[in-house]
N, C-alpha and C positions, 0 to 999 in steps of 0.2 A: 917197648912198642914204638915203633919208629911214626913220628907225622908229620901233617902236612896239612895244606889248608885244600887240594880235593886229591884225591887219589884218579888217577883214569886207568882205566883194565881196559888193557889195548894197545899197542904201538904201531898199529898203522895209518892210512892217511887222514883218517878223521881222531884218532887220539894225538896222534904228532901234532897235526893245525893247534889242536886244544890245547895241549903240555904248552906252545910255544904260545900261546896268547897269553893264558894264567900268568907264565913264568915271567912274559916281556912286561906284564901288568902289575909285577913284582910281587905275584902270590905264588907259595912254595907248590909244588905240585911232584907226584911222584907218580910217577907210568910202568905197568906192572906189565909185562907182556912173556907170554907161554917160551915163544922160539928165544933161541940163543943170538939169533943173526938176522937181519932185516932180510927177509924172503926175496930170492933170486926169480921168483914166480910172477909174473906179468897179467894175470888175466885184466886189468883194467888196463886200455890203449891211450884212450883218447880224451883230452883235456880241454873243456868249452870254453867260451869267452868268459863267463860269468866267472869262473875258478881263477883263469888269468889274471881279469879284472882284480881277485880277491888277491893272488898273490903278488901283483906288483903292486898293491896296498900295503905291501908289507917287505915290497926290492928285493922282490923273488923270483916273479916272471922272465927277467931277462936269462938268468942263470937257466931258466928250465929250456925258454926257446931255444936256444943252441944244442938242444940233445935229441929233436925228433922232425917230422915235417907238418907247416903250415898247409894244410887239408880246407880249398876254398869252396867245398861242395860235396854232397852226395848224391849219387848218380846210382835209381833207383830202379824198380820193373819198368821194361816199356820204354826206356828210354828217360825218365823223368828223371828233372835232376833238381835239388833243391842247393840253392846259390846262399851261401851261408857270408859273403861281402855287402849282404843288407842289411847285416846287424850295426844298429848302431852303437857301436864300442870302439876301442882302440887295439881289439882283437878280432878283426870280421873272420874269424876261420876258427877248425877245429886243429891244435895241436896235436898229432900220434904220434904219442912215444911208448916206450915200455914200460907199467907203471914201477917198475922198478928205480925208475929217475924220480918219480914223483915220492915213492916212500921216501931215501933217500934226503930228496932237499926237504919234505918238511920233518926228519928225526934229526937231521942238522941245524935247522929253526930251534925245534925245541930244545936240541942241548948247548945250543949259545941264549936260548935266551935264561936259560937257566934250570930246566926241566931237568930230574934225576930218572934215569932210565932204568929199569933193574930187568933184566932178562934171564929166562930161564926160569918163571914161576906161575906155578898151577895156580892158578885163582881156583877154591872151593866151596866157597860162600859168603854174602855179606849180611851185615844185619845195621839198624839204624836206631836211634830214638832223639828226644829231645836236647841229649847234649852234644852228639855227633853222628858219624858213621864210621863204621867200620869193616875191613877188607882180610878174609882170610885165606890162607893158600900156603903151598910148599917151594922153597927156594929150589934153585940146581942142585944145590948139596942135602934135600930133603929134608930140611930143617923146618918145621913145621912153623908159621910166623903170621904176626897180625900185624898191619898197617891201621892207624886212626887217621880222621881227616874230617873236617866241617862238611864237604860233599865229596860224593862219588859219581865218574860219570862211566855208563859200562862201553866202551866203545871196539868192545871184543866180538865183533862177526855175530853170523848168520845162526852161530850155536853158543849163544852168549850164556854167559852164567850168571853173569849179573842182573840179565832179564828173568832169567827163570828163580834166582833168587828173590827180588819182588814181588813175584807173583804175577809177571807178566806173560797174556796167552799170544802167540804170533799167529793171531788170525789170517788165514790164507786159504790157499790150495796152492800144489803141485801142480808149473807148468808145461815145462818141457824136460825131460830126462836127457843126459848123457847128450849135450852138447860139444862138441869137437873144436877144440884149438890147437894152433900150431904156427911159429914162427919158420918164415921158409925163403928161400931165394926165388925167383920167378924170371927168364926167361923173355918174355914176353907180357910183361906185368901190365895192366889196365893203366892209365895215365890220369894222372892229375887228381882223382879226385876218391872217396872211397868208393866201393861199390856192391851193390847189395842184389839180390834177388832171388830167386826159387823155381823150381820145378814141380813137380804136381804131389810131390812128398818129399821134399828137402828144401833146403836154402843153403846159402852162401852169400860169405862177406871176404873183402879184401882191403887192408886201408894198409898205406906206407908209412915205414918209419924213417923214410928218408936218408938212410945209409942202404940201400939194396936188401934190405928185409922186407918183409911182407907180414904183415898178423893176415891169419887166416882162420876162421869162424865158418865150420858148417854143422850140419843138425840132418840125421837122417829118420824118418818114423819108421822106418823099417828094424833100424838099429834096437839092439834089446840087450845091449854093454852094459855094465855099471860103471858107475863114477870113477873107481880104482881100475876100472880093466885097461891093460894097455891099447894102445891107439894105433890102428891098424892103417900106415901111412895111403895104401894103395886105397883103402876105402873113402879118406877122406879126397883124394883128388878124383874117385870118381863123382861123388856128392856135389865135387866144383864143376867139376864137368855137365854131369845133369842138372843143376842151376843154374850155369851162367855159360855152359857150348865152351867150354874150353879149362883146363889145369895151368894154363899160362904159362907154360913151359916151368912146371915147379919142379927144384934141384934138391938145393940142400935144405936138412930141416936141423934147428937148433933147440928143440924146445916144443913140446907135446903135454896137453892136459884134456881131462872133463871134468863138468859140471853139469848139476842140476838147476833148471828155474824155476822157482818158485816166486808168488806174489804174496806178501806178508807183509801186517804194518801192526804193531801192537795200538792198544786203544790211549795210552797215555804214556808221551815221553817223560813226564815225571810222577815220581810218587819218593814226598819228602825230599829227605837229601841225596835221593838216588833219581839220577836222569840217564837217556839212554840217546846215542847219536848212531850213525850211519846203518851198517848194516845190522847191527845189534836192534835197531827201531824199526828197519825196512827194507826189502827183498825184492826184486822184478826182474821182469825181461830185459835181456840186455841189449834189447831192440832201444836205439838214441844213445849209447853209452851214459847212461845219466847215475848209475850207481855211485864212484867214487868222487864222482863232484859233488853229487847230492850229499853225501855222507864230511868231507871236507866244508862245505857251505852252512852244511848242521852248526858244525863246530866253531866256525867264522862268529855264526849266530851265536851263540850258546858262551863262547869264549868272556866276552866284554861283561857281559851282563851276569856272570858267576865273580866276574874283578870287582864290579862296582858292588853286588852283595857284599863280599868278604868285605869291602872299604865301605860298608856303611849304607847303601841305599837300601832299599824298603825289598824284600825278599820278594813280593808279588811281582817282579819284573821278572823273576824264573818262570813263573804261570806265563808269558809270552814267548817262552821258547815251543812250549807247546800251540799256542793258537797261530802264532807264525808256520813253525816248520811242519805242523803234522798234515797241515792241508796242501804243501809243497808235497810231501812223501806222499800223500793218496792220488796229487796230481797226475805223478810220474807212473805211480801204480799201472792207474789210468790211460795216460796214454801211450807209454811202453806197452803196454798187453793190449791195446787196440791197434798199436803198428806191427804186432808181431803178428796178430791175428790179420789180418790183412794183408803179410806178407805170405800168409800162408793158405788162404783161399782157393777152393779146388775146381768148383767149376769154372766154364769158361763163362758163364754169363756175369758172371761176381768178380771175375778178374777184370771184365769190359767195363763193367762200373766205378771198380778200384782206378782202372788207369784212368777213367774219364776226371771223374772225382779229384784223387790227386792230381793229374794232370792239369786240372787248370786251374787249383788253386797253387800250386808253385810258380805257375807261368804270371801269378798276378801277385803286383811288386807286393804291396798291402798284406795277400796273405800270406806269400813267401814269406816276408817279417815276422809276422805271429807265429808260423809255424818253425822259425829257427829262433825266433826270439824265448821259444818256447822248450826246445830242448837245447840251447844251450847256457837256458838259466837269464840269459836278458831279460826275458821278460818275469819275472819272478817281480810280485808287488803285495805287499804286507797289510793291505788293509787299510785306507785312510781313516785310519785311529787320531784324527784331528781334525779340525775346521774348513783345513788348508785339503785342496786335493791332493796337489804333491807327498804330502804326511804320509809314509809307509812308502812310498817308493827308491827306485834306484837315485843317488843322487848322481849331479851333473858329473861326466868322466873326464873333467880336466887337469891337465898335468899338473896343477896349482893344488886339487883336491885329495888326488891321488898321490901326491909326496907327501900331503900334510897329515893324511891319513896312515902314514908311514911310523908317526908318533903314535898310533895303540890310541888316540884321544876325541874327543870327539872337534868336531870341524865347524867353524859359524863363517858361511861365506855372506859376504856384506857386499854391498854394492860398489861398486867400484871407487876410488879416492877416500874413500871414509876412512873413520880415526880406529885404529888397531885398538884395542880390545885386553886387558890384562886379567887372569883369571887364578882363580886356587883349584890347582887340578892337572896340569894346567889346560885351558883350551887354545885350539889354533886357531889363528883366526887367517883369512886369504881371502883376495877380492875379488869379484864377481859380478855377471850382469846377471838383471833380473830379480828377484825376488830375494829377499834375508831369508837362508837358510842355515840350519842348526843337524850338521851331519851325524848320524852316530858312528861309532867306531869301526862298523862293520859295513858303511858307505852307503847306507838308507835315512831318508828324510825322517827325522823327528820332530823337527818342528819349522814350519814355515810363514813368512810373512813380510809387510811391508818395513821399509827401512825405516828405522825409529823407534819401531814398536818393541816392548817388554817383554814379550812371550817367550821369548826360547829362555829367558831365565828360569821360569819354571821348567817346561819340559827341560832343560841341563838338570833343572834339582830334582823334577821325576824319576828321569831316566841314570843319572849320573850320580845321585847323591849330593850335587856340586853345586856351589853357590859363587859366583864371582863376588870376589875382596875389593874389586874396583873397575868401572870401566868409565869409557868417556861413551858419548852419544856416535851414534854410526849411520 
């Protein structure tokens, strides 16, 4: 029986993030995934700031931006357009590419940082107790086999087994059926930015990949396909047509699928040594693209704090992977399925109120912010679970924080000129105006305060298990 210190059932973008955090944190981990081959299949486009943010925390981002295009806005019914360069990041735009780039760099992540991949095997069960967990399933060659491991995380999709082995229900309902995708050339393609809108029983979307592709997203209620039927090209550019007055001159197409939406969140990402990330935990509209960040972000979270268990800290810091991310995933729930529903509104008197409405809260800077800070994960904030308001927030995005954060460790930024700081652990230490902050690994405030003060000792030893060997005063 092969182990490991956790096993993840899944190798796509939220099991890769995971593999490659454990692995860089120097814990064994072994990623169990059905397919033979990283899937040539794209239904995720579009990468937010907050994801960016996370992967050049970890000298990612640059690799990824050179493979799709920087999207400064979306350009909605009516004319309205929400200006996504008032985030404040170091990313103001929506990156689309094909998630195919995005599987790719984080299965490459995790097999340098040391993650063992095994491809080609059925997960068919898991079971747990007091001395471990354990992972059962058939190899390629049908050899029937068990994996052990201190924890399991299920990060196996929308028809996960590992959920349903728990005994986890995917509370929901069925949104929308037989949605229509299709990568295509275009003629006369919309400019600059993505573009969204609908007709009085369809919708339609357009965002660039920046080399003369196009991802194209319609949805007809008339349509009554199933997910496997093939994709009847002439149907989907009339759907373009009747939502947005034109097919944009579409040519060639490369690549055709369906999907169903559904809105689903289990009531508990963990039970014991089995936890549950991305789409294994939760399912929505794919109105904001917020799926595969959301699911990637899980595991940003969830990563650090499964390293520091294994090394030692207090196991109830697993109990915050749930009070963090599950109120992020009901978020999205939320308001994906209230923009879908609003893109889809039929009279004319509810459309006049939709554009009023949105209309001039994008027109105004203030709530332009919250509403892109909001789907593209900037604004994501944890709960001032400390004294300090900053405690649970995004920390400051400077080049200083975000390199230093490159080390997997956690970050104490000190006021500026102060005495560097020597830790067992190790911590980084980078200087800073403003307030002494105590970064955790995953680039949120843990602990905040004035320069001098003793506090982040504890939250490190809270959070980290970790106790400085020596420091001087800062």
């Amino acid at each position: 029986m092969e182990h490991a210190d956790v096993i993840v059932v899944g190798a796509g973008p939220a099991g890769c993030m995971l593999a490659g955090e454990l692995a860089a944190a120097g814990r064994s981990v072994i990623v169990l995934e059905k397919h033979q081959a990283v899937s040539p299949l794209s239904r995720a486009f579009g990468v937010h700031a907050r994801t960016l943010e996370v992967l050049d925390s970890r000298g990612m981002a640059d690799e990824l931006l050179t493979t799709g295009a920087r999207v400064s806005g979306l350009k909605l019914w009516d004319d309205t357009k929400l200006d996504l360069t008032v985030l404040p990041s170091k990313f103001p735009f929506l990156l689309s590419t094909p998630q195919v780039n995005v599987d790719s760099l984080l299965e490459s992540y995790a097999r340098r940082a040391g993650a063992h991949i095994v491809r080609g095997v059925t997960v068919t069960g898991v079971d747990q107790d007091d001395a471990g967990a354990r992972v059962h399933g058939t190899t390629a060659d049908g050899a029937a086999t068990t994996w052990s491991s201190e924890y399991v995380v299920g990060a196996d999709g929308v028809r996960s087994v590992v959920r349903e082995a728990i005994g986890q229900k995917f509370h929901g309902r069925a949104l929308l059926r037989s949605i229509m995708l299709a990568d295509v050339t275009l003629k006369n393609p919309p400019q600059g930015v993505i573009n969204v809108d609908a007709g009085r029983d369809c919708f339609a979307f357009i965002a660039p990949f920046g080399d003369g592709w196009y991802r194209v997203i319609t949805w007809d209620r008339r349509d009554t396909a199933g997910e496997k039927d093939p994709i009847d090209e002439a149907s989907m550019r009339d759907v373009l047509t009747r939502a947005m007055g034109s097919d944009f001159g579409w040519t060639d197409v490369r690549w055709t699928s369906r999907f169903r939406c559904d809105e689903r969140q289990v009531e508990k990402y963990r039970v014991g040594r089995v936890l549950l990330a991305g789409d294994a935990a939760h399912v929505h509209s794919p109105a904001g693209g917020q799926g595969m960040n959301t699911g990637i972000q899980d595991s940003f979270n969830l990563g650090w704090k499964l390293a520091a268990v294994l090394g030692g800290a207090d196991e109830s810091i697993l109990d915050s992977y749930q009070s963090e991310r599950h109120p992020v995933g009901k978020l999205v729930l939320k308001t994906s399925g209230a923009t879908i529903r609003m893109l889809l509104v039929k009279s004319w008197p509810a459309k006049k109120a939709r554009n009023l409405v949105i209309g001039k809260a994008v027109r105004t800077r203030r709530s332009a912010s919250k509403i892109a800070g909001m789907f593209s994960g900037i604004g994501i904030e944890y709960g001032h679970s400390g004294p300090h308001r900053l405690v649970g927030t995004r920390a400051p995005q400077s080049d200083g924080v975000s390199e230093a954060l490159r080390a997997g460790r956690f970050v104490l930024v000190c006021p500026e000129g102060n005495a560097e700081v020597v830790f067992d652990g190790p911590l980084v230490h980078v200087p800073g105006n403003g307030p002494a902050l105590l970064v955790r690994p995953d680039g949120y405030i843990a602990w905040a305060g004035a320069a001098g003060s003793e506090g982040w000792r504890d939250a490190l030893a809270r959070w980290g298990g970790q106790r400085p060997v020596h420091s001087r005063a800062f």
